[in-house]
C-alpha positions in Angstrom: -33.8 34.1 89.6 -30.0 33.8 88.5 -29.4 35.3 84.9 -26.3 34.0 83.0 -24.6 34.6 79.4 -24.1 32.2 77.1 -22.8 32.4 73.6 -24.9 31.8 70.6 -22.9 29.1 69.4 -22.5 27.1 72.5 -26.4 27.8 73.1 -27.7 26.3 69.3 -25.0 23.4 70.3 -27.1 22.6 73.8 -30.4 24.2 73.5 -32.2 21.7 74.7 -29.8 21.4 77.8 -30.4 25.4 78.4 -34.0 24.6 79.0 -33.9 21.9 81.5 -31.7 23.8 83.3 -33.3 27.2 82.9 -36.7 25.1 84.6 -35.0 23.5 86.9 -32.4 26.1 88.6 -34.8 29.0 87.5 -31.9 30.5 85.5 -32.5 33.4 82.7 -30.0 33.0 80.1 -29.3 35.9 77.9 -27.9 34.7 74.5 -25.1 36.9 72.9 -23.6 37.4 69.5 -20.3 39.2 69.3 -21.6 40.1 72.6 -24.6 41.9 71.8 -27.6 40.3 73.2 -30.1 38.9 71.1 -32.6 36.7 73.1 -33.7 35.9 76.8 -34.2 32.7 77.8 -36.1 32.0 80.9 -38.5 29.6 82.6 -42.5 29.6 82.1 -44.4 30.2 85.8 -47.1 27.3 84.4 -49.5 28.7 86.7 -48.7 32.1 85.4 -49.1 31.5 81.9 -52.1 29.4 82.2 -53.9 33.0 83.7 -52.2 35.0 81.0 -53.7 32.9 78.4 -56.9 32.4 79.8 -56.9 36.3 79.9 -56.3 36.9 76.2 -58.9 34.5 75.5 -61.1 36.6 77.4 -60.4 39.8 76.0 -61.1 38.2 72.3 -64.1 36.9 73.6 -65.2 40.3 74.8 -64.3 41.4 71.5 -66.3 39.0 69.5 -69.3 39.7 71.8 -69.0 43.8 70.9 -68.9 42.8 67.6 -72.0 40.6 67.8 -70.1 37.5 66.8 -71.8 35.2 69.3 -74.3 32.4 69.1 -77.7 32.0 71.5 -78.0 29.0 74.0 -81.0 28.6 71.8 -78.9 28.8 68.4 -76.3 26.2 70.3 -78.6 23.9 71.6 -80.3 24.0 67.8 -77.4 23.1 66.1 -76.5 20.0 68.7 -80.3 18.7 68.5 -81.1 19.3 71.8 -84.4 21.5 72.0 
């Protein structure tokens, strides 16, 4: 991956122009103010994300279980009208 600077100014003026091109060339761009930077730009693995968020939903699920905020397949199946 290829990591580039960019002004804040030019970057607000061509955001959307930053993204395709940060997905497409798989380039991080670090934005700068009075060159100090201030946010990192950088293309999404899809694959990658998809695991990360199906792994926080996991984690809250555990969660709720511990907590005992779950329903039965009984309770489920009850509330649909299927038993």
């Amino acid at each position: 991956m290829t990591t580039k600077f960019v002004g804040i100014k030019e970057f607000r003026q061509n955001i959307s122009q930053f993204a395709v091109k940060a997905k497409k060339e798989n380039i991080k761009f670090i934005v700068l103010k009075k060159n100090v930077p201030i946010l990192e730009i950088s293309p999404i693995d899809e694959k990658n994300y998809t695991y990360i968020k199906l792994s926080e939903e996991l984690r809250e699920s555990e969660k709720q279980i511990e907590a005992g905020e779950f329903y039965t397949q009984e309770e489920v199946m009850s509330e649909f009208d299927l038993v």
